[in-house]
N, C-alpha and C positions, 0 to 999 in steps of 0.2 A: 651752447650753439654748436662749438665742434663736437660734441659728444653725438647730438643727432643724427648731425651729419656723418658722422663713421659708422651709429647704426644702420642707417638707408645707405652707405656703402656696402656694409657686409649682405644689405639683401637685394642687392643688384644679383643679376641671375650671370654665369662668366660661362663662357665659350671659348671654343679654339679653331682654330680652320686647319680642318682636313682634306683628307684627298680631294682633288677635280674642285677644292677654293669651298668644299662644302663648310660648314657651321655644326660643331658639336658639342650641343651644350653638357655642363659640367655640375650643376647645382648652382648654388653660391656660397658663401664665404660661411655660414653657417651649419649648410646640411649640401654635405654632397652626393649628386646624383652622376650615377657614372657608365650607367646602362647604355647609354649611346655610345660614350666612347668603346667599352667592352664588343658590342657590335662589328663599330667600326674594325677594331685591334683584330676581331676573329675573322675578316674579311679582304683581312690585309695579306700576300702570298709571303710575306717574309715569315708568318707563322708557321707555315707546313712544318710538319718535323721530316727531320735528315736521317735517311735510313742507315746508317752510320751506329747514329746515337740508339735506335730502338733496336735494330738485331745486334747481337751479341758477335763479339770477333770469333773465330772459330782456331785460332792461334792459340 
């Protein structure tokens, strides 16, 4: 009986709350799906790159 039940746990579908309280689903315990959160991550401003890092020092 516990065995069951830890399989229909692993295929519960798992999320996370993102920005603005949103819902980003993640797969589940078996296959994960991460296209949403990748989204999310490329929409976020902390990713900009820092022009620092991509031009070269001239020192």
């Amino acid at each position: 009986m516990v065995f069951v039940i830890g399989v229909i746990a692993m295929l519960v579908p798992v999320s996370i709350a993102g920005p603005d309280n949103q819902r980003i689903g993640c797969g589940n315990a078996i296959a994960a799906n991460d296209t949403e959160a990748r989204q999310a991550d490329n929409a976020n401003p902390v990713n900009l790159p820092i022009i620092d890092e991509i031009v070269p020092h001239t020192d």
